[in-house]
C-alpha positions as CSV (number, residue, x, y, z in Angstrom):
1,X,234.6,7.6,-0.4
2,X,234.2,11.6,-0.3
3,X,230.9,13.5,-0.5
4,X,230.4,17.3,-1.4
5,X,229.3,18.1,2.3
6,X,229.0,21.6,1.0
7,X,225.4,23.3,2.8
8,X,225.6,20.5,5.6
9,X,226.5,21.9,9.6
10,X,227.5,18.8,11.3
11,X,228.2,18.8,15.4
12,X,230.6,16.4,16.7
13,X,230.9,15.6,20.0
14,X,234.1,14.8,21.4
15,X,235.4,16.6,18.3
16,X,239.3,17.1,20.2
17,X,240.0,13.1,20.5
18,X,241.8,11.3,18.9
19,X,239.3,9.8,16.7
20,X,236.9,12.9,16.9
21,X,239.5,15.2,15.3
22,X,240.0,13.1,12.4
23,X,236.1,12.8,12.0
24,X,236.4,17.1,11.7
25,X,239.5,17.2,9.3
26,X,237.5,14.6,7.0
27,X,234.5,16.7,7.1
28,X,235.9,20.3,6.7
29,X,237.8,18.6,3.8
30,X,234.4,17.7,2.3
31,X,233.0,21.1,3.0
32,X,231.1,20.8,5.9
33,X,230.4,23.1,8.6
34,X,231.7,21.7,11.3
35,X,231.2,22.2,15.3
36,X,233.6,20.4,17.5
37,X,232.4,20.2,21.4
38,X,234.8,19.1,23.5
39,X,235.2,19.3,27.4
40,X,239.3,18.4,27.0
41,X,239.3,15.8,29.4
42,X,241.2,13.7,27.1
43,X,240.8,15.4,23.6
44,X,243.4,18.2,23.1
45,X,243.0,22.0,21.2
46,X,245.7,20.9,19.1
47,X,244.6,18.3,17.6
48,X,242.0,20.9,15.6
49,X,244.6,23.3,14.8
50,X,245.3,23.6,11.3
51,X,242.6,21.3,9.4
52,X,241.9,22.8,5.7
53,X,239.5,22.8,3.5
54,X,236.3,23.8,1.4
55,X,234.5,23.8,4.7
56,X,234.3,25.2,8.2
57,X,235.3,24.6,11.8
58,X,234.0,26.2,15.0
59,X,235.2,24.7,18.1
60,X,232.8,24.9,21.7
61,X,234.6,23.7,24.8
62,X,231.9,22.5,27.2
63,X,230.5,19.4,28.4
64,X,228.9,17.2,26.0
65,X,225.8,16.9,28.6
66,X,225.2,20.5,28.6
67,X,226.1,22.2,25.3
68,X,223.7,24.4,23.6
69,X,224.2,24.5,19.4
70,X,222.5,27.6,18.5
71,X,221.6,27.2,14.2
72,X,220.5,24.9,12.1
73,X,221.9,21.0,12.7
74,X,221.7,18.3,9.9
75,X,223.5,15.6,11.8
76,X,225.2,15.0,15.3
77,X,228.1,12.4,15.7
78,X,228.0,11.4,19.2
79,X,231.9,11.0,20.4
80,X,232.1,11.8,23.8
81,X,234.0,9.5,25.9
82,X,237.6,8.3,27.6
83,X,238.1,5.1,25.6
84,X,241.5,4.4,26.8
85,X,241.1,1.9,29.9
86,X,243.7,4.4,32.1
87,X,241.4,7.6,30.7
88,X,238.0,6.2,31.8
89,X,239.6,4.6,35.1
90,X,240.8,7.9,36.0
91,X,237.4,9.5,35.3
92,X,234.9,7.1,35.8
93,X,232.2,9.5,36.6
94,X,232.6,11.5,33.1
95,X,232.4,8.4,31.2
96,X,229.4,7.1,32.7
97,X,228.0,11.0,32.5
98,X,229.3,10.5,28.6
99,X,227.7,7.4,27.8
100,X,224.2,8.1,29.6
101,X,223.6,11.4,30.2
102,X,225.3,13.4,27.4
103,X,223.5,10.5,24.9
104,X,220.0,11.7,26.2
105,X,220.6,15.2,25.7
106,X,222.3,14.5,22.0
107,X,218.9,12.5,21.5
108,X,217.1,15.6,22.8
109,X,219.2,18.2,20.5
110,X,219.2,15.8,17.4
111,X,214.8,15.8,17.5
112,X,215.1,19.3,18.2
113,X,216.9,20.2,15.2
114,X,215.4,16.8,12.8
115,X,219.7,15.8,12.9
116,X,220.1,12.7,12.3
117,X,222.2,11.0,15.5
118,X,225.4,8.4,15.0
119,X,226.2,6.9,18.2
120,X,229.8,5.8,18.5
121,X,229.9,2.7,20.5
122,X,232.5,0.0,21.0
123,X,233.1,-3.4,20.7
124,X,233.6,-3.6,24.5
125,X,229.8,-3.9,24.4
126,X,230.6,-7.6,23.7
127,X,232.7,-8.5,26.7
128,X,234.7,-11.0,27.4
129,X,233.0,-12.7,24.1
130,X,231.8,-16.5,24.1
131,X,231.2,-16.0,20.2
132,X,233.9,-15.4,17.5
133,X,234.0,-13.5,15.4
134,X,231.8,-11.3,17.0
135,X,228.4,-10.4,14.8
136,X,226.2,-7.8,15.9
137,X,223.4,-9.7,17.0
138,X,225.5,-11.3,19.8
139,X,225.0,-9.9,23.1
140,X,228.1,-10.3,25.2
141,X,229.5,-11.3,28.0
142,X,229.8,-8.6,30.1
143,X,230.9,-7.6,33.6
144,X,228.4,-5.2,34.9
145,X,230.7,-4.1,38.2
146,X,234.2,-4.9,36.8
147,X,237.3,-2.9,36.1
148,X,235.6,-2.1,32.7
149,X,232.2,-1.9,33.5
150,X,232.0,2.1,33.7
151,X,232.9,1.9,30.3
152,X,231.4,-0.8,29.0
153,X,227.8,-0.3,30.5
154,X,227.9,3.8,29.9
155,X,228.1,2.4,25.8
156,X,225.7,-0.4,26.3
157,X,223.0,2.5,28.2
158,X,223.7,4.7,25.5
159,X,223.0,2.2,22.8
160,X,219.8,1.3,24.7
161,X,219.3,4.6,24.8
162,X,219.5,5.8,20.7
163,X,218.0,2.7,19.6
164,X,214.8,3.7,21.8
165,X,214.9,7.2,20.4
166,X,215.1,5.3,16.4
167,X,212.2,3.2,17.5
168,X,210.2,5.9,18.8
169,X,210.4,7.6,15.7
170,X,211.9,10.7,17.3
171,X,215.3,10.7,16.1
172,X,217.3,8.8,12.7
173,X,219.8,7.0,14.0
174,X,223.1,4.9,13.6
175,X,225.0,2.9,16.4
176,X,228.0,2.2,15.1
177,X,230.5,0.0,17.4
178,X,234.2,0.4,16.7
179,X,237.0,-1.9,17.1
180,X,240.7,-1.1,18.0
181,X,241.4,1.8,15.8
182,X,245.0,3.3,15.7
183,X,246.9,6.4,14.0
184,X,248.1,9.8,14.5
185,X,247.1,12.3,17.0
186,X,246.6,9.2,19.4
187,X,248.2,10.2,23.3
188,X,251.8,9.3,23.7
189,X,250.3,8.1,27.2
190,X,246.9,7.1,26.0
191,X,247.7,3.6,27.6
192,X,245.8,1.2,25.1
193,X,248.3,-1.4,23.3
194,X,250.2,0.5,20.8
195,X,250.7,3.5,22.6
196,X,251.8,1.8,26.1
197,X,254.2,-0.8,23.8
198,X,255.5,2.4,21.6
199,X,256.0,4.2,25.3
200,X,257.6,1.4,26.9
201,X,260.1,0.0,24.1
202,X,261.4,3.2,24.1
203,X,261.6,3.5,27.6
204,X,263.0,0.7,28.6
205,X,263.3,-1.7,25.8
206,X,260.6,-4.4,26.8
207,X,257.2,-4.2,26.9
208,X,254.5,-5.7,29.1
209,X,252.7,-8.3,28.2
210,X,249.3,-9.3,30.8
211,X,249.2,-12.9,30.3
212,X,250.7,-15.1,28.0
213,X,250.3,-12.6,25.0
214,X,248.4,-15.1,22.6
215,X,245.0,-13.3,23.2
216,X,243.3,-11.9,20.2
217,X,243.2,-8.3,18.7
218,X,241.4,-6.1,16.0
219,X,243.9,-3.4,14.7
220,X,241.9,-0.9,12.5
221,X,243.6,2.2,10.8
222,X,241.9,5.4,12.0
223,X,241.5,6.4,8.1
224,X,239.5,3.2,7.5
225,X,237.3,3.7,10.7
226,X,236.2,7.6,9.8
227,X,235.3,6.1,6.6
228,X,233.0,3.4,7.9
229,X,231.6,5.9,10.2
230,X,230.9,8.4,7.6
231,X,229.2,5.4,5.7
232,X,227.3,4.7,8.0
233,X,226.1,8.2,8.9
234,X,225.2,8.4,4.7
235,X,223.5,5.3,5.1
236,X,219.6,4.2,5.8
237,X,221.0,1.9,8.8
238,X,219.8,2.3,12.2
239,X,222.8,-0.3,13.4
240,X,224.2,-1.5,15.2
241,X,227.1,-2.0,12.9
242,X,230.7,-3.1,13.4
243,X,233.4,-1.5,11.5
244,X,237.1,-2.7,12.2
245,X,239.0,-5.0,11.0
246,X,238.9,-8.6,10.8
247,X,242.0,-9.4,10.6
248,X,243.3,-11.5,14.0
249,X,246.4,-11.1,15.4
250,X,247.9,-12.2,18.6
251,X,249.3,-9.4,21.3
252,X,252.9,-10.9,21.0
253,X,252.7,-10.6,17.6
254,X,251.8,-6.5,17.6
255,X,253.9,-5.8,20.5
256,X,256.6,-7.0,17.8
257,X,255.5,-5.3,14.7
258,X,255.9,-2.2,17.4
259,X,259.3,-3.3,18.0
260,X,260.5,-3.3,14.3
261,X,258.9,-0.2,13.5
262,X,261.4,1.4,15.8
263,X,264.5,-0.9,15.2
264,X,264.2,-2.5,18.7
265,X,263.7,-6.3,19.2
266,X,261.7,-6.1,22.3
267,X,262.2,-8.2,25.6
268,X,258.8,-9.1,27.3
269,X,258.0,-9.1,30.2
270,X,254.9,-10.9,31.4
271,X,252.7,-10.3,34.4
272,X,249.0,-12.0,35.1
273,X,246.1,-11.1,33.2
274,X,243.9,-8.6,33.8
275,X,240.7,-8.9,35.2
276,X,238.1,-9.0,32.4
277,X,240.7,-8.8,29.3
278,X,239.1,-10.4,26.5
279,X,240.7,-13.7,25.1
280,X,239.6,-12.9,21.8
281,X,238.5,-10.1,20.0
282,X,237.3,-9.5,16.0
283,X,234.4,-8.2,14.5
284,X,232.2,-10.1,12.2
285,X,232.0,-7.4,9.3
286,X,229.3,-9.0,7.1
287,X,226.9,-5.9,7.2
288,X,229.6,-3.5,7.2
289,X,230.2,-5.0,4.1
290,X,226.6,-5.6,2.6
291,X,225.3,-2.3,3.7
292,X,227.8,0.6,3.7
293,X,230.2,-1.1,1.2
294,X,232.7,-0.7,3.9
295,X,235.8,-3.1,4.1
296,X,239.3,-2.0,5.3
297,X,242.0,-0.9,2.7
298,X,244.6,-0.6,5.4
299,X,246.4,-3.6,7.0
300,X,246.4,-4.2,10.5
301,X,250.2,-4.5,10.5
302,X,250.6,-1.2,8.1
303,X,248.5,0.6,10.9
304,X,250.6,-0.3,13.6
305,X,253.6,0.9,11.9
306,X,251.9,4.2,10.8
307,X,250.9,4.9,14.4
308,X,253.8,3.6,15.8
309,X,256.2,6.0,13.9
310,X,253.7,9.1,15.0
311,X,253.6,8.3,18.5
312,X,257.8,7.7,18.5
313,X,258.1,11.3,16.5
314,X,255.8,12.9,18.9
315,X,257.2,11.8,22.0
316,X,260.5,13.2,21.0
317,X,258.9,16.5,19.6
318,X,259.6,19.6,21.7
């Protein structure tokens, strides 16, 4: 679903990840004026190189904490963040700084300009989850000094954080929490599932498994996720709101769709869990679906296959 974004100047933050840049190439293609802020811990310039459309792109590198958007601002998509469990272990600091610090000051930029403010959360709000599938109004099961926790607890902060502004009146806003998303322009050494399975068949021609592999996992395409977030962004929600999709499948089970997308029947190799790995993970999509009209189109196998074939073609490119 497309809107004529045409007259509308829309910051994104984190607008050089993964999911950030596909935000911008979906907005410039609807005629937006776009301003991508990204410090490059994780994003990447090239990732924004080459996006068309009706509408515009202008690109700030600088801390999401600190930026200054001179102009007018109709809506801010907050972004910011390692997601990949390797990322935000290796910069634990900047997530927390992302999910606390750089959400205040969006908070502060979005009433100064009357934007409107989506919050990108994750469904690692929910923990270790005692409920299945997950629904919004379940409050998890989380680790607050974990392996995780500088992640998960710099999203829940940052939630707290918007849905104070929304009831304060200061700021409209949207916390959206997304579930395993997937697709191009993800890092060939990003380290989440598909990536590290895509890496490691290749490598070696077996693939890790942490556990037994029968634990649960959403697989979202990234073109279904952008769409759910734009929904929501158009929408008269305040969230939160899950968007991914509910479709279960088992980690044995994707580490072998992985395996047939590059003609490889993998080996496994299995090593103890880790520390705080959920058992089971799915999102309850019921308001997604009442509210934004939002459901899928892509299968969770057909977006591991997708993403697996750019992140093989990508490791081999020059």
């Amino acid at each position: 679903m497309e809107h004529d974004r045409r007259g509308q100047r829309i910051v994104v933050l984190g607008g050089g990840g993964f999911l950030g840049s596909h935000v911008c190439e979906r907005l410039v293609a609807e005629g937006a004026s776009v301003v991508a802020v990204d410090s490059w811990v994780t994003g990447r310039e090239r990732n924004l190189e080459g996006l068309e459309g009706p509408g515009t792109l202008e690109v700030l590198s600088g801390d999401a904490a600190e930026v200054a958007i001179d102009g007018p601002v109709g809506a801010i998509l907050h972004l910011a963040s390692p997601a990949s469990p390797p990322d935000y272990l290796r910069h634990p600091t900047v997530t927390l700084r992302a999910g606390s610090v750089a959400t205040l000051h969006a908070i502060d930029v979005a009433e100064a300009h009357g934007a409107r403010l989506l919050f990108a959360s994750t469904s690692e709000v929910y923990g270790d989850p005692l409920v299945h599938p997950q629904p919004e109004t379940y409050t998890g099961n989380v680790d607050p000094t974990g392996p995780r926790a500088v992640y998960d607890e710099a999203k829940r902060f940052g939630e707290a954080a918007v849905a104070a502004a929304g009831r304060d009146g200061r700021v409209d806003v949207a916390i959206v929490r997304i579930f395993n998303t997937v697709g191009p322009r993800m890092r060939p050494d990003d380290g989440r599932m598909v990536p590290a399975f895509v890496a490691e068949l290749l490598d070696t021609g077996s693939v890790t498994i942490h556990g037994d592999g029968r634990q649960t996992r959403s697989v979202a395409d990234v073109d279904d996720t952008v769409d759910g977030l734009l929904r929501a962004l158009d929408a008269p929600v305040a969230g939160p709101i899950n968007i991914g999709n509910p479709d279960e499948h088992t980690v044995l089970e994707i580490a072998g769709w992985v395996g047939a997308a590059l003609g490889i029947e993998p080996s496994h190799r299995f090593v103890p869990g880790m520390r705080g790995d959920p058992a089971r993970r799915c999102p309850d999509i019921t308001l997604a679906t009442r509210v934004l009209g939002w459901r899928p189109a892509v299968t969770a196998r057909e977006a591991v296959v997708r993403a697996t074939r750019w992140l093989a073609a990508e490791r081999v490119a020059p």
